[in-house]
N, C-alpha and C positions, 0 to 999 in steps of 0.2 A: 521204706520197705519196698521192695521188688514187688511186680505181681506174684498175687497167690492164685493156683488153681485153689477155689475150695470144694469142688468134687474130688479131692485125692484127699481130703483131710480125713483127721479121726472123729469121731464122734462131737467126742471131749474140744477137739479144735472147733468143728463147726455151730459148736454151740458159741463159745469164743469170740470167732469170726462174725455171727452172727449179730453178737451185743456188742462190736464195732469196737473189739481191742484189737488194735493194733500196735500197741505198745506193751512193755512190763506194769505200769503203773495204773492203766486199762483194767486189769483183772481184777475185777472187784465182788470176789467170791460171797458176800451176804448180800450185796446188790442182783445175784445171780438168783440164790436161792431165793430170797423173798420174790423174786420175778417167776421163780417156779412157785412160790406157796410154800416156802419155808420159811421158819421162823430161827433165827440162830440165838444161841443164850452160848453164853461163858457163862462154868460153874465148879465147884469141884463135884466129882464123880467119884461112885466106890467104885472099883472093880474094872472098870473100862476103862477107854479113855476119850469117846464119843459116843454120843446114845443120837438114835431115830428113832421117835413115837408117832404116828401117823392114826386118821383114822379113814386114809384113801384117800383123802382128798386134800387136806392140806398138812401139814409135818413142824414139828419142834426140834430141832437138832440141838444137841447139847454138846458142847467138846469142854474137857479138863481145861482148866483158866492155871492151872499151876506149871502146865508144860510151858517151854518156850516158844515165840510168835510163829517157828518155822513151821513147828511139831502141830501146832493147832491150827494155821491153815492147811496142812496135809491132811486132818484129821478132819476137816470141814469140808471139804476137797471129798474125801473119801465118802463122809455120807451124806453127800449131794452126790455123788454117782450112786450111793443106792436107791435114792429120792427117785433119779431122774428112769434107773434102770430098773431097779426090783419096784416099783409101784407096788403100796398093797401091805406092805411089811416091814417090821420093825425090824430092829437092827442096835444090838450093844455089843461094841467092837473094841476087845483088847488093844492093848501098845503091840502083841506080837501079832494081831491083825492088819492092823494099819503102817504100813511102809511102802517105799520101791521096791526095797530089796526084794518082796516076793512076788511083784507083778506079772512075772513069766510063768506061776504057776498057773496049773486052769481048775481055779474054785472060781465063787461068787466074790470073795474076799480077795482075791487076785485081782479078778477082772475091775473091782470096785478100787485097786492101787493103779491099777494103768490107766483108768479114764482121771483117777486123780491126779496123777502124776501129769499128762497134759495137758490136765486144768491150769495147773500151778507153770509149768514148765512147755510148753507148748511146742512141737519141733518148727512151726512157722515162724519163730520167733528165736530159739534158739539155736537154731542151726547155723543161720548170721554169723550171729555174735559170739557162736563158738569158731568160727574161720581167724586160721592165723595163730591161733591158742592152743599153751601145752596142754598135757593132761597131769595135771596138780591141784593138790589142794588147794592152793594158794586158787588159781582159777577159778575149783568150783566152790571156794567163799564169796570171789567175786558175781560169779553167778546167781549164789545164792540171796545176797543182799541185793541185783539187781530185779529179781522177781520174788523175792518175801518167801522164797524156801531154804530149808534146810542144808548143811553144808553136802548131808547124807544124800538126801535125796538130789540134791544138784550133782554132785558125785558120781553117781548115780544115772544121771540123765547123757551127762558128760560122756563117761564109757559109753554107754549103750550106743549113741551115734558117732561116735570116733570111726576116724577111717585108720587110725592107726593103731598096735595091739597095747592095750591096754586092759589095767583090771581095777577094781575098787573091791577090797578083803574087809569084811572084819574079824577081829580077834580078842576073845580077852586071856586071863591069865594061861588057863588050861586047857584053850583049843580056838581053832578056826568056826566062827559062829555060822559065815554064810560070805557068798564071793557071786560077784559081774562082772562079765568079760564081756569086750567088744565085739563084734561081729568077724575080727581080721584075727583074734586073739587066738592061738595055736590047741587044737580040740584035745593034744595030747599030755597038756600041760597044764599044771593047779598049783595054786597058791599053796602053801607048807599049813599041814594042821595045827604044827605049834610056834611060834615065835622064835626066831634064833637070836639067842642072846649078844649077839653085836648089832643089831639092828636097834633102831631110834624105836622103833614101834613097842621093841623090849622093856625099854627103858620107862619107857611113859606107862605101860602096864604096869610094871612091879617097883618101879622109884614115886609112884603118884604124880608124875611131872604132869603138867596142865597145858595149853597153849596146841602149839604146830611147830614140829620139826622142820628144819629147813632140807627142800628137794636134795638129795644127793645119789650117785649111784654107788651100786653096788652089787656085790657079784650074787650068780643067780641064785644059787644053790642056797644064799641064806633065806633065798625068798619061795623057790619053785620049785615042784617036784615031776618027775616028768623025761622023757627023752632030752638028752645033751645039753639039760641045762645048766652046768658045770660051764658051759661055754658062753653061756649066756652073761649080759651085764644089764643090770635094771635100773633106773633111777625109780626113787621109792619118795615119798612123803606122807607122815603120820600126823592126826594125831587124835586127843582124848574124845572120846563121847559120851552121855550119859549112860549110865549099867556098868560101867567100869571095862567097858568097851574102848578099844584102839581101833581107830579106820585109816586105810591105808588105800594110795592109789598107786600102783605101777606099772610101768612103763617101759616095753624093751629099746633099750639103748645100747646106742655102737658102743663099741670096746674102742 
């Protein structure tokens, strides 16, 4: 790894930096928290899908044991940021609390996905080893199995620092759930509310198909809505995720 300034880092990173990861394998998020005074348990959960009980001074974090490995270091991830950041307070946090998808809003539930989200995914780290790489699922599976998240939240991490336009959608049967766009991604243009039925992404919603569609392009209009996008052509890749969700990432491509 190159030098890192760690005065330019995020929080999340310099905590990171600090416990001398420098690698993916480094991140050893319940080595982290018991180093803060937490306690982590896998359990099943009603209603949540991570609990923080504290009594100020040291903390029990509980995450769902039924979700998949990605879903529950995110979720562990997320309250070790309220550990480190809300001091003082408990904290039982739904499935539609805990994600990337909504790190850009500004709640306490927000801010506690984007310091997770750099716990897990780190841009001193990832921004490497995203150099040279498209923007497909196929990638951010790769990514996600080389730091122990989610295909979503890698996806996710993926768009966000692309220097090229890109989006990560989800969809299920009857509408656009939520969408990320890159930084280069066009302000006047959005992903389609409903699914166009020539698309892979269709198919996997209402045929139950399971897996990943293989990247292909395709023209924009079945994807975007927005100024001249009739002209546009996209490469797209799908596919299933738990809720009966389709996630999708695309890409503008030359014609």
């Amino acid at each position: 790894m190159s030098t890192i300034d760690a005065s330019i880092l995020s929080p999340a990173e310099k905590l990171l930096w600090g416990c001398g990861c420098r690698l993916p394998e480094h991140i050893d998020l319940e080595g982290i928290a018991n180093s803060k005074g937490a306690l982590v348990r896998r359990r099943h959960l009603d209603g949540c899908a991570a609990r923080l009980v504290t009594d100020g001074v040291r903390a029990i974090i509980s995450v769902e044991s039924r979700d998949n490995p990605g879903r529950q270091r995110f979720s562990l991830a997320h309250e070790l940021a309220h550990w480190i950041n809300d001091a003082g307070h408990g904290f039982s946090c739904s499935a539609k609390d805990i994600g990337a998808e909504s790190a850009a809003a500004k709640s306490t539930e927000a801010n506690a996905n984007l310091f997770a989200s750099q716990l897990l995914l780190p841009d001193y780290m990832v921004v490497p080893w995203m150099a040279g790489r498209k923007m497909t699922l196929n990638v951010a599976a790769a990514l996600g199995k080389a730091f122990g998240a989610s295909v979503t939240a890698s996806a996710i991490k993926l768009v966000r620092r692309s220097s090229s336009m890109a989006i990560v959608v989800c969809h299920d049967q009857q509408r656009r759930r939520w969408y990320v766009a890159s930084p280069s991604w066009p302000f006047d243009v959005q992903p389609a509310y409903e699914l166009h039925q020539d698309t892979a992404a269709f198919e996997i919603a209402f045929k139950a198909r399971n897996g990943m569609s293989a990247p292909r392009k395709e023209l924009g209009d079945r994807w975007l809505r927005g100024k001249d996008v009739y002209r546009m052509m996209v490469e797209s890749q799908s596919m299933k995720i738990p809720d009966d969700a389709v996630l999708t990432i695309l890409s503008i491509a030359q014609r």
